[in-house]
C-alpha atoms as an extended CHARMM CRD file, in Angstrom:
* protein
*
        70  EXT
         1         1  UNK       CA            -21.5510000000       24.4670000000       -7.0490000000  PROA      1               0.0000000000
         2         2  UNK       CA            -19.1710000000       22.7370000000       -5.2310000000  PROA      2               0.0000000000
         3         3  UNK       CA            -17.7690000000       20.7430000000       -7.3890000000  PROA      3               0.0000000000
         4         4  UNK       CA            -17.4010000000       23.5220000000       -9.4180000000  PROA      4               0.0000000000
         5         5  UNK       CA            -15.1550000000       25.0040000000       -6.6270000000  PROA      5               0.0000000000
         6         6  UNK       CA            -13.6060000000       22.1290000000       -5.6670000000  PROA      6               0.0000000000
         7         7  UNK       CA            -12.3380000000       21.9150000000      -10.0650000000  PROA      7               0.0000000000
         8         8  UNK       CA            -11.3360000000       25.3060000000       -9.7040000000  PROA      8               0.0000000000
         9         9  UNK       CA             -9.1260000000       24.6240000000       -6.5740000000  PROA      9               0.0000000000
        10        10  UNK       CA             -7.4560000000       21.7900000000       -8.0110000000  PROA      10              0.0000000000
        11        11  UNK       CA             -6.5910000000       23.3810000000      -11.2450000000  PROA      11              0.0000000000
        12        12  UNK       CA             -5.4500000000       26.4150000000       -9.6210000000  PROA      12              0.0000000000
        13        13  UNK       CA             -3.0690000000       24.2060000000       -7.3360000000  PROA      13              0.0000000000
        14        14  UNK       CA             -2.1100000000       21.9910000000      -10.1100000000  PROA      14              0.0000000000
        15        15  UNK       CA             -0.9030000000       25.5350000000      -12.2080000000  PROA      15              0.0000000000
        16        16  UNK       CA              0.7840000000       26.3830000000       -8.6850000000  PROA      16              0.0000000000
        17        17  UNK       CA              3.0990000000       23.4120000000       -9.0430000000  PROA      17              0.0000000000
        18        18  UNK       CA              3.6890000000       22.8910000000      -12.6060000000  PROA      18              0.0000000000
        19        19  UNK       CA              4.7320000000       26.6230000000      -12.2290000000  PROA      19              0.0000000000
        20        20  UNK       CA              7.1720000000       26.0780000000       -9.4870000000  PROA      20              0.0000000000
        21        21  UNK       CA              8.5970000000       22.8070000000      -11.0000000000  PROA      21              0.0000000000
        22        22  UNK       CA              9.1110000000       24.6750000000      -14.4800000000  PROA      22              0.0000000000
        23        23  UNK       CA             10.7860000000       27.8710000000      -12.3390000000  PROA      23              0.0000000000
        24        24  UNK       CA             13.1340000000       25.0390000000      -10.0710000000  PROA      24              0.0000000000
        25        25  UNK       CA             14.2410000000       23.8390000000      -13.2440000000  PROA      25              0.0000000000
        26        26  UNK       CA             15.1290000000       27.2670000000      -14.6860000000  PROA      26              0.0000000000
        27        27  UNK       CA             16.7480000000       28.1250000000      -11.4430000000  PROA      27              0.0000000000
        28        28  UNK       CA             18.6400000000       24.8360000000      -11.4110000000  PROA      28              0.0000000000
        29        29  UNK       CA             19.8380000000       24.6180000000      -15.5790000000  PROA      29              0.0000000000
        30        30  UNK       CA             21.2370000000       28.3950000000      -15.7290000000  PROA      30              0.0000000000
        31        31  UNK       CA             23.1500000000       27.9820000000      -11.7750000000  PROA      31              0.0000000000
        32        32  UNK       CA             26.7180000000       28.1080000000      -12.2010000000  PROA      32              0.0000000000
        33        33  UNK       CA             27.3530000000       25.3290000000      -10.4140000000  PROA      33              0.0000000000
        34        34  UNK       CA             26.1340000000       23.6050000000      -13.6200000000  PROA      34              0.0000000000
        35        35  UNK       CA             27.6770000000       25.6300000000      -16.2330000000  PROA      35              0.0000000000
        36        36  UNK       CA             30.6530000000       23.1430000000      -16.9040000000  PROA      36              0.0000000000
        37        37  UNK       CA             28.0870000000       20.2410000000      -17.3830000000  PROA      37              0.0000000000
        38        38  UNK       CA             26.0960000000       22.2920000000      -19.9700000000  PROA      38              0.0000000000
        39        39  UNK       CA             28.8110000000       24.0300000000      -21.7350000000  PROA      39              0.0000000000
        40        40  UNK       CA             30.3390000000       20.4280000000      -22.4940000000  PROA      40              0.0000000000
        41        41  UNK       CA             27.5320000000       19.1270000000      -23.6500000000  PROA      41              0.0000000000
        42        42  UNK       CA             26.8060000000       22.3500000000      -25.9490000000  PROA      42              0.0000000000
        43        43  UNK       CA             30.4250000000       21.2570000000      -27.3570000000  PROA      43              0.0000000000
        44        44  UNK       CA             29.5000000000       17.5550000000      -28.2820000000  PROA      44              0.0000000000
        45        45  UNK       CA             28.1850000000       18.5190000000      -32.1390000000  PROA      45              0.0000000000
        46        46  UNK       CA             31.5990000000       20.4340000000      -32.3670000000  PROA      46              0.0000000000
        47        47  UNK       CA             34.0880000000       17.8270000000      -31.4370000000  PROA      47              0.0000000000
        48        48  UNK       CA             36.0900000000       15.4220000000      -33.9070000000  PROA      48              0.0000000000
        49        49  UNK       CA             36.3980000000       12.7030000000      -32.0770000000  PROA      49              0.0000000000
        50        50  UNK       CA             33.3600000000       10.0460000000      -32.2870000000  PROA      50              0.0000000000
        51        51  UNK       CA             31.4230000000        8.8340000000      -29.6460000000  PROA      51              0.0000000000
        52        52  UNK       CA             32.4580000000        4.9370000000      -29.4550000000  PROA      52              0.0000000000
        53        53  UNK       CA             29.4010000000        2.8650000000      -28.5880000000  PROA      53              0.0000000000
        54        54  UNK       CA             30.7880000000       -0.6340000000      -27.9250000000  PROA      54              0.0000000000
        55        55  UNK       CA             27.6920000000       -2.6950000000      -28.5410000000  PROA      55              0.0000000000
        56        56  UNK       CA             27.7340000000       -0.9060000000      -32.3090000000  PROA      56              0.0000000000
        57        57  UNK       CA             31.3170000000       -2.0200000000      -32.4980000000  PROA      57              0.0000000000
        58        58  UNK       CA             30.8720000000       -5.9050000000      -31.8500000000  PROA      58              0.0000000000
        59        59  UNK       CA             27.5860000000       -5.8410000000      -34.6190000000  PROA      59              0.0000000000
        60        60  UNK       CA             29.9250000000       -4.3380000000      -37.3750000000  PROA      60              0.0000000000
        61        61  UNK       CA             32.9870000000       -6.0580000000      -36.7000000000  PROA      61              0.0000000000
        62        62  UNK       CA             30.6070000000       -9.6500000000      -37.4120000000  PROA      62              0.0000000000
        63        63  UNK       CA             29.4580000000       -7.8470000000      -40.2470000000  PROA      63              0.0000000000
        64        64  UNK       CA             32.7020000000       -7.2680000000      -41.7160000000  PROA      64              0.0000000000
        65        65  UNK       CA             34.5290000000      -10.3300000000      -40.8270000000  PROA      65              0.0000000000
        66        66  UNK       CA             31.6430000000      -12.4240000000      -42.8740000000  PROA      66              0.0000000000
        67        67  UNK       CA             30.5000000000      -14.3590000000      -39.8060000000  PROA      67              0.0000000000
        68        68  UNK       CA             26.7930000000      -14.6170000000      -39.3300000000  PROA      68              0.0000000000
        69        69  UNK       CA             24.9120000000      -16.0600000000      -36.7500000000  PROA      69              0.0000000000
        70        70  UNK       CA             22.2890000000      -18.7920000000      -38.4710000000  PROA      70              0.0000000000
C-alpha cells in the first residue's frame, strides 16, 4: 500500500510541475515585453529578402566555379 501511495504522490507532484512549467511558459510567450520578438518572427515567411547562410554560400560558389575537392 505504500508504494501505491508513494506512485500516487509522485505523479501527482510530477502533474504539479509540468502544469506550472506549461502555465510559466504561457505567461512568459503572450507578455508584452516579448511581443516585438514574436511579431518579427511571425513576419519571417512574409519578407522578400532571403536569409543568407554563409556556410551554404561557400558550398555553391565551389559548385559553380567547377572546383572540386578530390
Amino acid at each position: 500500500m505504500s508504494t501505491e501511495l508513494s506512485m500516487g504522490i509522485v505523479r501527482g507532484v510530477l502533474t504539479l510541475v509540468l502544469m506550472l512549467a506549461f502555465i510559466g511558459m504561457v505567461i512568459y510567450v503572450y507578455s508584452k515585453r516579448n511581443k516585438s520578438i514574436y511579431d518579427q518572427a511571425a513576419r519571417l515567411p512574409l519578407e522578400d529578402s532571403p536569409v543568407v547562410n554563409p556556410a551554404a554560400d561557400s558550398v555553391t560558389n565551389k559548385e559553380s566555379n567547377g572546383s572540386s575537392q578530390s
